[in-house]
Gaussian input, Z-matrix of N, CA and C with variables (Angstrom, degrees):
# hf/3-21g

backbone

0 1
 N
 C     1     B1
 C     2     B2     1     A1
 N     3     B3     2     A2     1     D1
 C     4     B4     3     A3     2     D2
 C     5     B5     4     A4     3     D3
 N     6     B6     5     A5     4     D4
 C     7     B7     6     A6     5     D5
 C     8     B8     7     A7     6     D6
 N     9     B9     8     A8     7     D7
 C    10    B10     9     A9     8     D8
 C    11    B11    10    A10     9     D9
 N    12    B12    11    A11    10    D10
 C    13    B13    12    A12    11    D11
 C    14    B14    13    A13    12    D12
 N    15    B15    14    A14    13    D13
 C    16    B16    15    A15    14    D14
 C    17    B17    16    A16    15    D15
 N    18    B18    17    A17    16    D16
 C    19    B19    18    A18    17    D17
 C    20    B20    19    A19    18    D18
 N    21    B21    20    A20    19    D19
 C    22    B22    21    A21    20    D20
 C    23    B23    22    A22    21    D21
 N    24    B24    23    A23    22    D22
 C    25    B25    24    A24    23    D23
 C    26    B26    25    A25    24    D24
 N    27    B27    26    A26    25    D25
 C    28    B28    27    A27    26    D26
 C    29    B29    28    A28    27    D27
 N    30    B30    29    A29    28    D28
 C    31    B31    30    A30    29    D29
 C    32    B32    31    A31    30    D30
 N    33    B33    32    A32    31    D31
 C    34    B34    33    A33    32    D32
 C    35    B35    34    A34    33    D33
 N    36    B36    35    A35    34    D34
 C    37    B37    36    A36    35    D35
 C    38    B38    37    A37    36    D36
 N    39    B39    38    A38    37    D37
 C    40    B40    39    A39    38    D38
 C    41    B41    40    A40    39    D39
 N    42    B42    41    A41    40    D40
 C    43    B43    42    A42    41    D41
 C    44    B44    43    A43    42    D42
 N    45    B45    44    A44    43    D43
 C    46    B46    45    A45    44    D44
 C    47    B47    46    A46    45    D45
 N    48    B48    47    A47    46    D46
 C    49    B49    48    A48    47    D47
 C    50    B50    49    A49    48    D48
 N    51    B51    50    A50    49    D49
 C    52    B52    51    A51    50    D50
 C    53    B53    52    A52    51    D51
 N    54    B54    53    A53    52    D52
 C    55    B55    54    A54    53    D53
 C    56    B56    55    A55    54    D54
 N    57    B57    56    A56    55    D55
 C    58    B58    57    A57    56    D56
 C    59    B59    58    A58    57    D57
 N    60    B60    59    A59    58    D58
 C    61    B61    60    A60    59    D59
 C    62    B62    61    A61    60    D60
 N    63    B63    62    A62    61    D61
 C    64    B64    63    A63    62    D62
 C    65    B65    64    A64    63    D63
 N    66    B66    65    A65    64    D64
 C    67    B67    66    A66    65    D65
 C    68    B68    67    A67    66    D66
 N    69    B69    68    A68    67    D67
 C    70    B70    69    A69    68    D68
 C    71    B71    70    A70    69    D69
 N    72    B72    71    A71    70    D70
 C    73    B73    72    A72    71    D71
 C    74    B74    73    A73    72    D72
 N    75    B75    74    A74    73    D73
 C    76    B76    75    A75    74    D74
 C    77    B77    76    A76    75    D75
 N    78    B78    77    A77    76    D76
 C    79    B79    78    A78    77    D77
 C    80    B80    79    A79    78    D78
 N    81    B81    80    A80    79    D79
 C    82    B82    81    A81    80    D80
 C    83    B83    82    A82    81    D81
 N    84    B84    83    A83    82    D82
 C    85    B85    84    A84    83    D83
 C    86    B86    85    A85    84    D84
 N    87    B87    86    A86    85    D85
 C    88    B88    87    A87    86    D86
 C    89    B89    88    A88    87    D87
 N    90    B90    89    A89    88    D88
 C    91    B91    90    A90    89    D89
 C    92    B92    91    A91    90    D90
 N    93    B93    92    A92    91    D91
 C    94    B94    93    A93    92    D92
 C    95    B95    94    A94    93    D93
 N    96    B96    95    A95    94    D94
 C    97    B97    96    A96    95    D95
 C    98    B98    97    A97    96    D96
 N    99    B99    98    A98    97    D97
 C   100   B100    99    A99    98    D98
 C   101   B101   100   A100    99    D99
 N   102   B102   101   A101   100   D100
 C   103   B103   102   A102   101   D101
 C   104   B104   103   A103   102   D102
 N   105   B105   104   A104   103   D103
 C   106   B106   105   A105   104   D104
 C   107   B107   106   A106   105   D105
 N   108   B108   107   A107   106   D106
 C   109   B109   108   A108   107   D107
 C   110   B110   109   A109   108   D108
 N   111   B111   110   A110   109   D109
 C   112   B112   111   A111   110   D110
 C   113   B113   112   A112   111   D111
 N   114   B114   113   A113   112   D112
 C   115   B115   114   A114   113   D113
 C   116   B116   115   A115   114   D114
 N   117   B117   116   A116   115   D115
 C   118   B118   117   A117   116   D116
 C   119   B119   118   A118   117   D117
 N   120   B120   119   A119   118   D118
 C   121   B121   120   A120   119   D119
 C   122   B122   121   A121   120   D120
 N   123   B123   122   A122   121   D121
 C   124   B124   123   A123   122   D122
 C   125   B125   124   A124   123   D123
 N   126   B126   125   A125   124   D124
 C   127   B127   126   A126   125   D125
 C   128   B128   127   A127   126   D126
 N   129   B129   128   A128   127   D127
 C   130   B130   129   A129   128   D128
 C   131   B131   130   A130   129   D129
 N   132   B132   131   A131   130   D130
 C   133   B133   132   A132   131   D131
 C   134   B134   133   A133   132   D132
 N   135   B135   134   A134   133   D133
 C   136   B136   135   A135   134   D134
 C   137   B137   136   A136   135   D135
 N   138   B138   137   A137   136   D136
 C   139   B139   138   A138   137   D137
 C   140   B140   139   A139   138   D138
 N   141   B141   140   A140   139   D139
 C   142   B142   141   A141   140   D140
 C   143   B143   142   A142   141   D141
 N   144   B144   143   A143   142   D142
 C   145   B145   144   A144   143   D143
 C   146   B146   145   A145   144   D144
 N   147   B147   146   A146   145   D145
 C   148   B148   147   A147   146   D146
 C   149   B149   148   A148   147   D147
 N   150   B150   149   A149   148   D148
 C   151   B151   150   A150   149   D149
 C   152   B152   151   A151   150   D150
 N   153   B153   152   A152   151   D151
 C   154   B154   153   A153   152   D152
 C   155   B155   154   A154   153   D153
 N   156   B156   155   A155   154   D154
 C   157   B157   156   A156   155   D155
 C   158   B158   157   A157   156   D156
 N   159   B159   158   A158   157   D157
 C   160   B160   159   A159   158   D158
 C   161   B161   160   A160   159   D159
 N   162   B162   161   A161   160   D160
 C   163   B163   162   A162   161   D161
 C   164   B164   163   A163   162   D162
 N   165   B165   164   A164   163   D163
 C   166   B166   165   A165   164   D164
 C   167   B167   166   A166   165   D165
 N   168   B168   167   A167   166   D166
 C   169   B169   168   A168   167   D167
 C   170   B170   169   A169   168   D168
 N   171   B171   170   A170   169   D169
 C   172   B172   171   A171   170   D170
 C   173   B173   172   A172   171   D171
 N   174   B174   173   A173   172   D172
 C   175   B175   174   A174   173   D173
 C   176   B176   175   A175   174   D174
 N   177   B177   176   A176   175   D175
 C   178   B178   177   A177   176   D176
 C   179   B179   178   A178   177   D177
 N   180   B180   179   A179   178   D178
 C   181   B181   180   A180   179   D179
 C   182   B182   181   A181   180   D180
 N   183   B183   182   A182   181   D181
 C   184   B184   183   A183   182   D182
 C   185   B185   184   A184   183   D183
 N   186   B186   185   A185   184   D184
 C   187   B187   186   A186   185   D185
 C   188   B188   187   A187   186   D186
 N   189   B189   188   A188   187   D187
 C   190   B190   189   A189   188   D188
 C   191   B191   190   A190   189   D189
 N   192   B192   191   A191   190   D190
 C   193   B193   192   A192   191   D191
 C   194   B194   193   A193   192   D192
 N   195   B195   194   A194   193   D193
 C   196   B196   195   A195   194   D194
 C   197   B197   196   A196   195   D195
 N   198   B198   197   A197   196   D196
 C   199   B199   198   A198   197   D197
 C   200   B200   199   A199   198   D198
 N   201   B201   200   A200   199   D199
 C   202   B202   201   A201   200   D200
 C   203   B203   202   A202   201   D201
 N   204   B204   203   A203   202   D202
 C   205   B205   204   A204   203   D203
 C   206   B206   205   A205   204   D204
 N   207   B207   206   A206   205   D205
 C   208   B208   207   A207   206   D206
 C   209   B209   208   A208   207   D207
 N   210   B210   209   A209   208   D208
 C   211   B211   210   A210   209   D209
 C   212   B212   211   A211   210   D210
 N   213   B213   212   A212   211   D211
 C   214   B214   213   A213   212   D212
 C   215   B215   214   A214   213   D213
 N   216   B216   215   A215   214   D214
 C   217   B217   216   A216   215   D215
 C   218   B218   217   A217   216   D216
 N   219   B219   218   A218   217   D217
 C   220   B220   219   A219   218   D218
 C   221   B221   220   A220   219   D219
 N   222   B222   221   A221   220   D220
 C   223   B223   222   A222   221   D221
 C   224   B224   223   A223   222   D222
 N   225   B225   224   A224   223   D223
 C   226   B226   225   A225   224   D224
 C   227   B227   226   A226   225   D225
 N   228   B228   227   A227   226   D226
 C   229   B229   228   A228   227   D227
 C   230   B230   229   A229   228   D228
 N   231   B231   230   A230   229   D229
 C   232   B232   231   A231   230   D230
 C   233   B233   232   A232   231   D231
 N   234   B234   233   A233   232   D232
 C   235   B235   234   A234   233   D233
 C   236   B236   235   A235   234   D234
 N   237   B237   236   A236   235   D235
 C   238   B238   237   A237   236   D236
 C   239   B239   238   A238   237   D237
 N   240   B240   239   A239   238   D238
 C   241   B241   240   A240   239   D239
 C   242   B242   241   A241   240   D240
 N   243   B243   242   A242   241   D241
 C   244   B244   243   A243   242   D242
 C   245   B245   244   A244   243   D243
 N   246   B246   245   A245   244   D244
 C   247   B247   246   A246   245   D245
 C   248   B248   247   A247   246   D246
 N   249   B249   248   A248   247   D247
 C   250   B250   249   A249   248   D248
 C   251   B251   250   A250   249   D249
 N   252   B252   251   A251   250   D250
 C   253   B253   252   A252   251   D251
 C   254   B254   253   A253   252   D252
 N   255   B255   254   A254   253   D253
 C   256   B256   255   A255   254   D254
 C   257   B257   256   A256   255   D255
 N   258   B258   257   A257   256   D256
 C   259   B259   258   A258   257   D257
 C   260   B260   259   A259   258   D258
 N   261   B261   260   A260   259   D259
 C   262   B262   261   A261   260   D260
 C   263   B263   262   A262   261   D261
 N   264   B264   263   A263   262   D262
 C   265   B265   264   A264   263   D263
 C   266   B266   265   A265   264   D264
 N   267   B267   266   A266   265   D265
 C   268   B268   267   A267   266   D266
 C   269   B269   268   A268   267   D267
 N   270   B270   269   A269   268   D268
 C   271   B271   270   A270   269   D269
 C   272   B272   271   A271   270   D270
 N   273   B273   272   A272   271   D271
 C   274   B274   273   A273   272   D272
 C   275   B275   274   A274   273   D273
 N   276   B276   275   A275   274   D274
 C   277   B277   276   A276   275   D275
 C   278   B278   277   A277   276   D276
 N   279   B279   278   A278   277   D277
 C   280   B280   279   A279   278   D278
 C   281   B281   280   A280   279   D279
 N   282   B282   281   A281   280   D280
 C   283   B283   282   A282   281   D281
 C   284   B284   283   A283   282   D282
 N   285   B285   284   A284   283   D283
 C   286   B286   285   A285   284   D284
 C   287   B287   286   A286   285   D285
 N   288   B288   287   A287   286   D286
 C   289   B289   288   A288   287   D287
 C   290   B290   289   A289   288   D288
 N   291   B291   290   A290   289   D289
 C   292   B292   291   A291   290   D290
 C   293   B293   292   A292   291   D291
 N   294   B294   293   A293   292   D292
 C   295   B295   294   A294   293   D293
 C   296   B296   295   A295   294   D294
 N   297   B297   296   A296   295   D295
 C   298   B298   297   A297   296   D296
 C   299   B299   298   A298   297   D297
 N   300   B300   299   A299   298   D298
 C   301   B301   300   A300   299   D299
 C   302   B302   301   A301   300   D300
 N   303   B303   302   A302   301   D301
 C   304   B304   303   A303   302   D302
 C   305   B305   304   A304   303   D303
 N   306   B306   305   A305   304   D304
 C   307   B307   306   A306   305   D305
 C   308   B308   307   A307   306   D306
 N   309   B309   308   A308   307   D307
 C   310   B310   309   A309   308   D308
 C   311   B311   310   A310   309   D309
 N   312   B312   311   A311   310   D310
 C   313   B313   312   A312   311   D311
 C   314   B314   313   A313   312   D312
 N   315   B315   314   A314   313   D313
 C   316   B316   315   A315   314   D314
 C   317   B317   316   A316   315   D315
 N   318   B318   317   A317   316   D316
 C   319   B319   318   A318   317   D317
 C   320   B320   319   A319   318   D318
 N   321   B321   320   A320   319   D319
 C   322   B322   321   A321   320   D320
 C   323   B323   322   A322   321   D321
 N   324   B324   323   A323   322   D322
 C   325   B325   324   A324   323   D323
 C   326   B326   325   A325   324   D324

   B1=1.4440
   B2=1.5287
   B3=1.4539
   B4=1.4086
   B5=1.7889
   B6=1.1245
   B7=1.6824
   B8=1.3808
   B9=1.2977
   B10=1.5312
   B11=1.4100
   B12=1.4683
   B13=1.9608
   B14=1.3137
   B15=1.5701
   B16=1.5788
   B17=1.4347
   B18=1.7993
   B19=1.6027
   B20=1.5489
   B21=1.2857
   B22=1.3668
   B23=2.0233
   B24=1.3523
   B25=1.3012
   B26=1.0317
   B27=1.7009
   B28=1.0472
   B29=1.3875
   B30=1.4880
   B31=1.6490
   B32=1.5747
   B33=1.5230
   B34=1.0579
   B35=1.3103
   B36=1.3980
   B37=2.0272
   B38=1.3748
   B39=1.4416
   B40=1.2270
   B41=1.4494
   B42=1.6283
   B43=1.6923
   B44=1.6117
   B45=1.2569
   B46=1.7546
   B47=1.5245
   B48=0.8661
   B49=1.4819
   B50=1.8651
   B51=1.4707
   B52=1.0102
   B53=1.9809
   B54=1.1439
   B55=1.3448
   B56=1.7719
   B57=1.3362
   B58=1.3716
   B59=1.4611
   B60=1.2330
   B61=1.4049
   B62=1.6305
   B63=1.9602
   B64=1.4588
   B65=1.9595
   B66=1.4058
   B67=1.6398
   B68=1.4045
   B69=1.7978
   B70=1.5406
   B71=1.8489
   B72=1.7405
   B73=1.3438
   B74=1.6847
   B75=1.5600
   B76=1.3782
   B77=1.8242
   B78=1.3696
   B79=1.5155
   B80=1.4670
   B81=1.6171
   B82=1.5288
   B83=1.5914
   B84=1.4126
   B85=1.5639
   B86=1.8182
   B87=1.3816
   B88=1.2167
   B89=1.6847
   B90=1.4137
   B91=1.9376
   B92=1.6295
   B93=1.4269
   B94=1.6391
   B95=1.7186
   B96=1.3538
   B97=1.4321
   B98=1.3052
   B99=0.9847
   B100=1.7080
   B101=1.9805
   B102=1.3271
   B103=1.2230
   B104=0.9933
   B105=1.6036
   B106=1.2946
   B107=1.3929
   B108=1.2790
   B109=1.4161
   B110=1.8138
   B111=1.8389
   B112=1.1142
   B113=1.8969
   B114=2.0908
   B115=1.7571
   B116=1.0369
   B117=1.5341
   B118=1.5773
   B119=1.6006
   B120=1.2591
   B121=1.5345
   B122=1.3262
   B123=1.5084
   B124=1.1665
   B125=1.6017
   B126=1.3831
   B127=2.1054
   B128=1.4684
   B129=1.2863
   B130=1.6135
   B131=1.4942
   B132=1.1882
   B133=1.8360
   B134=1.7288
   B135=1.9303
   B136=1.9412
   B137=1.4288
   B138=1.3773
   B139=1.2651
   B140=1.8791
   B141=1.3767
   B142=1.1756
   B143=1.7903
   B144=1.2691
   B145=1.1664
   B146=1.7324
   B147=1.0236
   B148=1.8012
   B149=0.9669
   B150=1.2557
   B151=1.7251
   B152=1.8190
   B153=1.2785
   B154=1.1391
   B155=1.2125
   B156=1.3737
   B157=1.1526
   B158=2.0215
   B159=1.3228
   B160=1.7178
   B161=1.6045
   B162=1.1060
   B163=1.4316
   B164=1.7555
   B165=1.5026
   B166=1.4765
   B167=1.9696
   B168=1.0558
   B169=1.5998
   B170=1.3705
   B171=1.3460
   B172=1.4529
   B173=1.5433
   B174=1.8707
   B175=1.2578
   B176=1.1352
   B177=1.6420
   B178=1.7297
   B179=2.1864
   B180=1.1740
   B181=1.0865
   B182=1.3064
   B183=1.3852
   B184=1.5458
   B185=1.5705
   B186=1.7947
   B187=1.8227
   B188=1.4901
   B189=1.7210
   B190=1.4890
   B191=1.4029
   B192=1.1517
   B193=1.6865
   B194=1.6248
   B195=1.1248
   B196=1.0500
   B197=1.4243
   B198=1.3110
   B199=1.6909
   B200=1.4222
   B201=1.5703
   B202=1.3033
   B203=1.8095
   B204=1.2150
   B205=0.8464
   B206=1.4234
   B207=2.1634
   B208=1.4947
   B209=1.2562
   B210=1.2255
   B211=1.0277
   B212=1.5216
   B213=1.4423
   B214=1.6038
   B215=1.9124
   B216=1.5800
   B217=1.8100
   B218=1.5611
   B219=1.3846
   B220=1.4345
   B221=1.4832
   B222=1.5163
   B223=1.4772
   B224=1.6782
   B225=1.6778
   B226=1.1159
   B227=1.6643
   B228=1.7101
   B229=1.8806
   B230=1.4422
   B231=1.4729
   B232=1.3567
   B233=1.5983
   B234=1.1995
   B235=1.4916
   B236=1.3715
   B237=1.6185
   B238=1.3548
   B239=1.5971
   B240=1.2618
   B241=1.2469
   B242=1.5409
   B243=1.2717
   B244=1.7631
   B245=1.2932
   B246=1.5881
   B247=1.4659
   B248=2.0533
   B249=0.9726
   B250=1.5877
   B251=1.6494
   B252=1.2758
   B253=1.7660
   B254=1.3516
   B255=1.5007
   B256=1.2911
   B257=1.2973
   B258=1.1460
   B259=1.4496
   B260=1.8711
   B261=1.1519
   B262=1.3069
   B263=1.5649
   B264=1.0743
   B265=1.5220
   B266=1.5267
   B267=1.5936
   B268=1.4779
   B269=1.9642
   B270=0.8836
   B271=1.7671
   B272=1.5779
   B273=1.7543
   B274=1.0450
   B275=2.2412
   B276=1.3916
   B277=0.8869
   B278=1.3546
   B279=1.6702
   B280=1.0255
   B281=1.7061
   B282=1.4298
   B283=1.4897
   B284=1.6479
   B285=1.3550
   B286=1.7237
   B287=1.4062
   B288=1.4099
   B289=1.3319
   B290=1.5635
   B291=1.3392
   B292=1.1630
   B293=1.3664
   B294=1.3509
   B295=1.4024
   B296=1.4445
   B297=1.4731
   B298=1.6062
   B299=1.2798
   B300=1.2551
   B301=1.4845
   B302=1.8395
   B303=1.7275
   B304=1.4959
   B305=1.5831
   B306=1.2636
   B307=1.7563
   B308=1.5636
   B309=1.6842
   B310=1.2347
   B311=1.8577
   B312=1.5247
   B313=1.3082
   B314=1.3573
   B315=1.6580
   B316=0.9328
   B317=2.0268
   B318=1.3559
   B319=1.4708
   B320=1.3915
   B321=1.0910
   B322=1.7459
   B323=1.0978
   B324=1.3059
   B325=1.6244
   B326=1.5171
   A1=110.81
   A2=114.48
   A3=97.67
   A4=96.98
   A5=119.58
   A6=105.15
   A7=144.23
   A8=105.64
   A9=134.39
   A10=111.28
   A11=109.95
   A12=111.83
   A13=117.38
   A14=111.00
   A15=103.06
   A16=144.43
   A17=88.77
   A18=80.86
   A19=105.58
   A20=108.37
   A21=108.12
   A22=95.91
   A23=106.51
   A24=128.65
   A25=99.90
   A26=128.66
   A27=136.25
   A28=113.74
   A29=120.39
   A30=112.00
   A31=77.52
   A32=162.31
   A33=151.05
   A34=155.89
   A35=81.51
   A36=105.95
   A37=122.31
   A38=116.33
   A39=133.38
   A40=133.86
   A41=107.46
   A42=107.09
   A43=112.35
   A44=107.41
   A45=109.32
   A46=105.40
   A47=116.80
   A48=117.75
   A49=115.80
   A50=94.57
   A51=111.50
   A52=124.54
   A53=119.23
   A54=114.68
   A55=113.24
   A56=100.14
   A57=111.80
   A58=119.07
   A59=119.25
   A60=99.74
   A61=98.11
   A62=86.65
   A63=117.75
   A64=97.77
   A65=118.85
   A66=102.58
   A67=108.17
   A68=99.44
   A69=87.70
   A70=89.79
   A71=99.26
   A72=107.95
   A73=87.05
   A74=122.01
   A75=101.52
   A76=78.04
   A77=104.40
   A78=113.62
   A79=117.08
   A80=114.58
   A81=119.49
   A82=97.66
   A83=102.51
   A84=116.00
   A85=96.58
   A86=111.31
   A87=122.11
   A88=117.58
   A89=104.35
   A90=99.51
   A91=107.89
   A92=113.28
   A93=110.65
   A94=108.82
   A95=99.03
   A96=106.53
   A97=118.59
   A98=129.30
   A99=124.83
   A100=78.98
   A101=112.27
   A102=147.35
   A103=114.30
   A104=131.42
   A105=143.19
   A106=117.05
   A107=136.26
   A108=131.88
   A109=87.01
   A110=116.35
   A111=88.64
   A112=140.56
   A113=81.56
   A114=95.15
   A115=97.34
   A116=147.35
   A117=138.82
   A118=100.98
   A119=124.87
   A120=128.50
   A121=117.21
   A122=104.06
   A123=113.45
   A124=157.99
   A125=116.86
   A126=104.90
   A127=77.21
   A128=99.88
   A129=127.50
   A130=106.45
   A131=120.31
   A132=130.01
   A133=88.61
   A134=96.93
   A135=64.82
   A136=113.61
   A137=121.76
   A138=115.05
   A139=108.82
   A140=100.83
   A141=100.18
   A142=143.40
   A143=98.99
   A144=137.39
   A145=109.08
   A146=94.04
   A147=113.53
   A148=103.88
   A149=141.91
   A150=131.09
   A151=91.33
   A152=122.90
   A153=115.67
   A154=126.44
   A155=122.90
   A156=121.70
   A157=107.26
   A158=89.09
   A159=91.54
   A160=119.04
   A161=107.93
   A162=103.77
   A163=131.16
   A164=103.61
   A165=95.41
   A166=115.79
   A167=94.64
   A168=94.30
   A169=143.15
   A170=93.09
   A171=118.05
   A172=95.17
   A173=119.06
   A174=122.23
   A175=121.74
   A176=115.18
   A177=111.43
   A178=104.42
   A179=91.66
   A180=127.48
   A181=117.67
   A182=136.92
   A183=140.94
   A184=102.85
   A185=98.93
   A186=90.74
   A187=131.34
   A188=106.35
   A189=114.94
   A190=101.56
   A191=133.08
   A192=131.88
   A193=115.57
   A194=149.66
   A195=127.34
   A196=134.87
   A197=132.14
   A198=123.97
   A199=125.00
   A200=107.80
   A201=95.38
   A202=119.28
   A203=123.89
   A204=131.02
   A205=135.67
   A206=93.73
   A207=110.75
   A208=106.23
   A209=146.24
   A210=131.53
   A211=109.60
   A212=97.21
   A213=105.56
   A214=115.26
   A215=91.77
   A216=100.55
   A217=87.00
   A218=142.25
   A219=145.55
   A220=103.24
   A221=95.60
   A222=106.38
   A223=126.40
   A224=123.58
   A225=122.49
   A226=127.63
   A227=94.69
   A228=104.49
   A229=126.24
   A230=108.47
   A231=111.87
   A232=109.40
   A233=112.39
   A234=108.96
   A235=123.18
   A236=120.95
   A237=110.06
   A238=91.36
   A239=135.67
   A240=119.92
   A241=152.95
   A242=88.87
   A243=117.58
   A244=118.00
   A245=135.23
   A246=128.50
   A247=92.43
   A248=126.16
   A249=115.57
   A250=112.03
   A251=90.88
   A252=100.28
   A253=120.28
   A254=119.32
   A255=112.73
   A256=162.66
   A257=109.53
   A258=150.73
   A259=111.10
   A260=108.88
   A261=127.08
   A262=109.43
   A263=107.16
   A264=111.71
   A265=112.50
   A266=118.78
   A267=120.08
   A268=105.83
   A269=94.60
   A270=116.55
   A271=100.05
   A272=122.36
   A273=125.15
   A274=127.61
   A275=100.01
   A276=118.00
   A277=156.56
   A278=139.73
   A279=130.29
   A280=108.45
   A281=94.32
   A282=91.52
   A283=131.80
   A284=120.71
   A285=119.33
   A286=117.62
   A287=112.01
   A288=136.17
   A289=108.54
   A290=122.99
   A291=151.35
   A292=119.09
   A293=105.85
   A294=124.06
   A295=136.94
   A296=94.41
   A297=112.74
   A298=115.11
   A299=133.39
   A300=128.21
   A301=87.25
   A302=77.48
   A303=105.72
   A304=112.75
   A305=110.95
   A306=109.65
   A307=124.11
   A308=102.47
   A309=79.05
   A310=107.39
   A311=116.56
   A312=115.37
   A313=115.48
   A314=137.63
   A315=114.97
   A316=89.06
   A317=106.79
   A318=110.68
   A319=127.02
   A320=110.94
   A321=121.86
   A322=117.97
   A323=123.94
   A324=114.90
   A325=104.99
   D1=-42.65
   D2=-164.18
   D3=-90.54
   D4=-19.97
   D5=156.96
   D6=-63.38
   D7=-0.77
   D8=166.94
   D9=-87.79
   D10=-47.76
   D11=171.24
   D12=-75.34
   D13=-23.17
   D14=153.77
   D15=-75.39
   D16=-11.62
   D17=169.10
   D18=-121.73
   D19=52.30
   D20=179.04
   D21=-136.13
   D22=-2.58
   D23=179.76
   D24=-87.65
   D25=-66.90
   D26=-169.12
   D27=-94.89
   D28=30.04
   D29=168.58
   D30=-117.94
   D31=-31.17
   D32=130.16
   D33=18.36
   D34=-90.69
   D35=168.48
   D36=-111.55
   D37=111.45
   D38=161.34
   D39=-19.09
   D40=115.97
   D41=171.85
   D42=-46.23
   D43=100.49
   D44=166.37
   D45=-51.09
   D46=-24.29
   D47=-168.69
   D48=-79.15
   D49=-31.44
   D50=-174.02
   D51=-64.86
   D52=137.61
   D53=-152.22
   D54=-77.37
   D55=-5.19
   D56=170.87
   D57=-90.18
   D58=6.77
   D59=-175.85
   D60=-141.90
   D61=140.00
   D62=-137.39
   D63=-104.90
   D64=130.53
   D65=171.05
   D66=-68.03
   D67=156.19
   D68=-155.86
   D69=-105.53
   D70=155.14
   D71=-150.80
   D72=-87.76
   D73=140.10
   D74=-178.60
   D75=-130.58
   D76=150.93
   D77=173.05
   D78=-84.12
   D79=145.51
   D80=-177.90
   D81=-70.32
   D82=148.83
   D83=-172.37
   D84=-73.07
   D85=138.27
   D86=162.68
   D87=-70.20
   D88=126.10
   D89=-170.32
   D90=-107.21
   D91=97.23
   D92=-168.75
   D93=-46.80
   D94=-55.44
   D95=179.97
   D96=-129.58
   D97=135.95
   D98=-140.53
   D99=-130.84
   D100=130.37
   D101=166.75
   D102=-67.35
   D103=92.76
   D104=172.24
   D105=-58.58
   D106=149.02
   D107=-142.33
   D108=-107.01
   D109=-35.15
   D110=-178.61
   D111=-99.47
   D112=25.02
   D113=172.06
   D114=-91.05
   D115=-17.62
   D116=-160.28
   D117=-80.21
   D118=115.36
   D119=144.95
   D120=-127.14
   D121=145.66
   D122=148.48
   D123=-77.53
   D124=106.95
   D125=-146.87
   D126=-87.61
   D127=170.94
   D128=166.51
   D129=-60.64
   D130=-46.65
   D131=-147.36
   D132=-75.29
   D133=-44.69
   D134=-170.23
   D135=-82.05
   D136=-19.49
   D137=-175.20
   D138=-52.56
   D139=-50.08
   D140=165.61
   D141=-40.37
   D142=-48.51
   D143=141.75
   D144=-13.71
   D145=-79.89
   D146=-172.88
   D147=-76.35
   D148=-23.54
   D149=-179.83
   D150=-82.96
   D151=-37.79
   D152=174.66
   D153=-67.75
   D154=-13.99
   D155=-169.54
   D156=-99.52
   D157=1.14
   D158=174.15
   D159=-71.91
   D160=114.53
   D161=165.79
   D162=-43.29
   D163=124.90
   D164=-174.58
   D165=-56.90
   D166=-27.31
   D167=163.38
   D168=-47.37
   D169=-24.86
   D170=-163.00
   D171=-64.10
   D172=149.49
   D173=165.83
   D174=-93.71
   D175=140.38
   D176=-175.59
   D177=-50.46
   D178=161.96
   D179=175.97
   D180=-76.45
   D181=177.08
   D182=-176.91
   D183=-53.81
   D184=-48.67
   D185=177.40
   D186=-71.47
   D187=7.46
   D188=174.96
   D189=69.76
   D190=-7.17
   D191=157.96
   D192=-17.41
   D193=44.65
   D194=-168.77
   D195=-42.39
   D196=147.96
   D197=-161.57
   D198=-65.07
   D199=-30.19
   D200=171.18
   D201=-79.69
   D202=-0.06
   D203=174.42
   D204=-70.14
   D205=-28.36
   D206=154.09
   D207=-80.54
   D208=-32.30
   D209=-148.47
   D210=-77.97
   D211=-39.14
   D212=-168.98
   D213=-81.57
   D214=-9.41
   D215=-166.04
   D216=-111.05
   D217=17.56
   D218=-158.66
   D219=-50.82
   D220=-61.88
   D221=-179.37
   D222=-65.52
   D223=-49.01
   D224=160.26
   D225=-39.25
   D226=-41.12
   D227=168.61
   D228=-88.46
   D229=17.04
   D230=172.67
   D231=-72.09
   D232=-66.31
   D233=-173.29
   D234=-44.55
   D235=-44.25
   D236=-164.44
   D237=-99.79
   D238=20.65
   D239=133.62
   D240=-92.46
   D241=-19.02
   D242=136.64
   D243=-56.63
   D244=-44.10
   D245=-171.28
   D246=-80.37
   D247=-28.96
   D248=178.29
   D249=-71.21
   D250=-51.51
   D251=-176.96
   D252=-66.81
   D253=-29.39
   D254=137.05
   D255=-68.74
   D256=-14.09
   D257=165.37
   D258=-71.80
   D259=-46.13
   D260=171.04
   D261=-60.92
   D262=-56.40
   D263=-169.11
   D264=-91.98
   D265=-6.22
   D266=154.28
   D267=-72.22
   D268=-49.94
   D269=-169.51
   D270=-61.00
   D271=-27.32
   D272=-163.40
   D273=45.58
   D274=22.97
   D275=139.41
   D276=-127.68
   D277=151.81
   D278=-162.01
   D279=-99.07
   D280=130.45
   D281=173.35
   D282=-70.04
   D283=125.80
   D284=-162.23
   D285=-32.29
   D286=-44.48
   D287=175.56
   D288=-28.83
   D289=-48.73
   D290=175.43
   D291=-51.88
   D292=-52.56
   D293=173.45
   D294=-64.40
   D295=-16.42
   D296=-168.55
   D297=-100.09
   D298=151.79
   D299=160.56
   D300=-160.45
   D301=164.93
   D302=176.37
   D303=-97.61
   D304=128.64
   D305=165.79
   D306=-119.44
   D307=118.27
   D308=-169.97
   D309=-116.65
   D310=137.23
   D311=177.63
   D312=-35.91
   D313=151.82
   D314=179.07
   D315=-140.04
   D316=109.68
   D317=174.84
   D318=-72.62
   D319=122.37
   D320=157.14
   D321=-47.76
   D322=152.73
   D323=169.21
   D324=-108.16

């Protein structure tokens, strides 16, 4: 079996090494209207908003936060999630935290 996925791998994908093969040129996205940094704010109501709008189902996140936990602290966690998300987007970077999530398979029987 697994000598069959190797040569079904390698009748496939290309020797990188190989002198014929070219990186492929991809074009920068055209921006119709480009989002000025000093119309963007963040209000309380929607942040609020969106923590409310999470389903209690929903599974915590990398920080193990569980959902009802935003849901019910919405308002107490408004501010210092506003002080990151703003901070971020002065700083023009995103914090990793952000970047991460957990996936987990979920089997049929």
């Amino acid at each position: 079996m697994a000598d069959l996925l190797q040569e079904q791998f390698c009748s496939v994908f290309s020797d990188l090494g190989s002198p014929n093969v070219e990186d492929p040129s991809i074009p920068l996205p055209l921006i119709q209207n480009p989002q000025e940094l000093e119309l963007f704010e963040l209000g309380d109501e929607g942040i609020i908003s969106t923590i409310k709008s999470i389903p209690l189902s929903s599974s915590s996140g990398p920080n193990g936060v569980p959902a009802i936990v935003l849901k019910n602290c919405g308002v107490e966690l408004c501010r210092p999630i506003k002080m990151i998300w703003e901070e971020s987007f002065k700083c023009g970077v995103v914090p990793k935290f952000y970047k991460e999530t957990n996936i987990t398979p979920l089997y049929k029987k």
